[in-house]
C-alpha positions as CSV (number, residue, x, y, z in Angstrom):
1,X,-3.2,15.4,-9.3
2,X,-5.2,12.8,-7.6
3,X,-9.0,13.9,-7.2
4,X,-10.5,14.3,-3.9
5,X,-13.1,11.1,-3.1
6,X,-15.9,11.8,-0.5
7,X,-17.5,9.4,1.6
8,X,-20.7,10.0,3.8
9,X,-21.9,7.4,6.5
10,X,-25.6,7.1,7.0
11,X,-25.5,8.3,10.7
12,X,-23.7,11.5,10.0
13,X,-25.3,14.9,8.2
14,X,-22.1,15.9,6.2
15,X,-19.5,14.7,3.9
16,X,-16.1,14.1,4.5
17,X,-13.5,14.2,1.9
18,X,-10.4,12.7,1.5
19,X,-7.8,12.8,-1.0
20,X,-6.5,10.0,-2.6
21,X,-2.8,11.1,-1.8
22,X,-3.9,10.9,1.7
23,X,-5.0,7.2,1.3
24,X,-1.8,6.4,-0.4
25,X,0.0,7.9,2.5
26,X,-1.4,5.3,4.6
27,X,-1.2,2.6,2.2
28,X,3.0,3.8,2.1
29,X,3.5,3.9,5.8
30,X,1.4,0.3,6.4
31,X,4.0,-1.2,3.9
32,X,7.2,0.4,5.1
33,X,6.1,-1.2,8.8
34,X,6.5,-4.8,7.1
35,X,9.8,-6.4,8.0
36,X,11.8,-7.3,5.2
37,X,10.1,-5.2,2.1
38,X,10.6,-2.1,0.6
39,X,8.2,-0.1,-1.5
40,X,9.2,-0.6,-4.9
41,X,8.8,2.9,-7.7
42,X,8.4,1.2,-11.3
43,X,11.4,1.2,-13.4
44,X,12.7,4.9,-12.7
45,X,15.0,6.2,-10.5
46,X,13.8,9.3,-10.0
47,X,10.1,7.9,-9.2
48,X,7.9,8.5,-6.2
49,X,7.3,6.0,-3.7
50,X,4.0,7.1,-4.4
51,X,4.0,5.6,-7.8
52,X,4.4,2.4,-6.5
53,X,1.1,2.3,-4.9
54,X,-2.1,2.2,-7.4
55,X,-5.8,3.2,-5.4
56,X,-8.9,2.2,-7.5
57,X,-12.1,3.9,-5.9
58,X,-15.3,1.7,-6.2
59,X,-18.6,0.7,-4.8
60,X,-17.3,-1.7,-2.9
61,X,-14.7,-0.3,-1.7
62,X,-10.9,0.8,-2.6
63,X,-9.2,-1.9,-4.7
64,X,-5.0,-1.2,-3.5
65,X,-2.2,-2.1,-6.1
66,X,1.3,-2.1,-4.5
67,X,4.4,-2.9,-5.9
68,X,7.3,-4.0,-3.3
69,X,10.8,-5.4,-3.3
70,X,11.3,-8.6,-0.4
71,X,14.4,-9.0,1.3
72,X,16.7,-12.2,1.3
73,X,15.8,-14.6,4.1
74,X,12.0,-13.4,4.3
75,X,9.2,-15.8,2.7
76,X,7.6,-13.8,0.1
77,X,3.9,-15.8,0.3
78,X,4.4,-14.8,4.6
79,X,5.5,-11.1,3.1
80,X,2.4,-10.5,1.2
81,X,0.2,-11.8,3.3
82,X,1.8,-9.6,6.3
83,X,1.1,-6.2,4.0
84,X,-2.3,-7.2,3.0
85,X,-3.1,-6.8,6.5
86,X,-1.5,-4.3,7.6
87,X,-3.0,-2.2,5.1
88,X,-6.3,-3.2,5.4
89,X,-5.8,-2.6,9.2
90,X,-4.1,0.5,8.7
91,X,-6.6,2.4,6.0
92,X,-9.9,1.2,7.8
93,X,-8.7,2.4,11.1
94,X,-7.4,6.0,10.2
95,X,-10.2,6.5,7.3
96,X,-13.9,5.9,6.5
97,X,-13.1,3.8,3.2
98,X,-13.5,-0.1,2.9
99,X,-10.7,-2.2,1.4
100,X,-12.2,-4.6,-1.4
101,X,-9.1,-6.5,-2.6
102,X,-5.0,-5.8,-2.1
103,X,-2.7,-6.9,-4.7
104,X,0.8,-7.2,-3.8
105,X,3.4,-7.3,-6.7
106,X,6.6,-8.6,-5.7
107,X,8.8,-6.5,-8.3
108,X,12.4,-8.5,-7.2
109,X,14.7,-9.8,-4.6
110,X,17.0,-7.2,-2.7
111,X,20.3,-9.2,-1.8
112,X,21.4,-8.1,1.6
113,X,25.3,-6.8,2.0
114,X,25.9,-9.0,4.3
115,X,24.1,-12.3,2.6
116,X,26.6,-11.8,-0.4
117,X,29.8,-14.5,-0.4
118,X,33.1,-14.2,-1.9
């Protein structure tokens, strides 16, 4: 179970806390808004989306792993780039936390239904 981080800005007198599930909730719906990528789950089928996403809480700031699958006829550099931002958009708008680096792992290539010839 993932452990509840806090974070306390200087102007306020309490402590809010936030679960990191919460955070990878964010990161998970800032990826699935990217055109032409799905959230890739390592290797099983029976895995979470959730495991597909890797939070590392530091000083600096949250260091974001996320493992995706690109679609055919999407540029994968223009893909990456696309989810770095929206997930650094996404968790420092709707949370208190910093981003300190995204890595985005391209896992593979889904071939479209329709992109497939006979």
């Amino acid at each position: 179970m993932p452990e509840a981080k806090k974070y306390q800005s200087a102007e306020s007198k309490g402590k809010t806390y936030y679960n990191a599930g919460i955070v990878k909730g964010i990161v998970s719906l800032a990826v699935s808004e990217v055109a032409g990528v799905a959230i890739s789950p390592k290797g099983k089928k029976s895995a979470k989306i959730s495991d597909a996403i890797k939070l590392k809480f530091g000083d600096n700031g949250i260091s974001v792993d996320v493992f995706v699958n690109v679609y055919t006829g999407y540029t994968v550099p223009d893909v990456a780039f696309n989810i770095q931002q929206n997930i650094k958009q996404s968790v420092e708008s709707m949370s208190e936390y910093k981003i300190s680096d995204i890595n985005v792992h391209v896992a593979g290539v889904i071939i479209a239904d329709d992109d497939v010839t006979d």
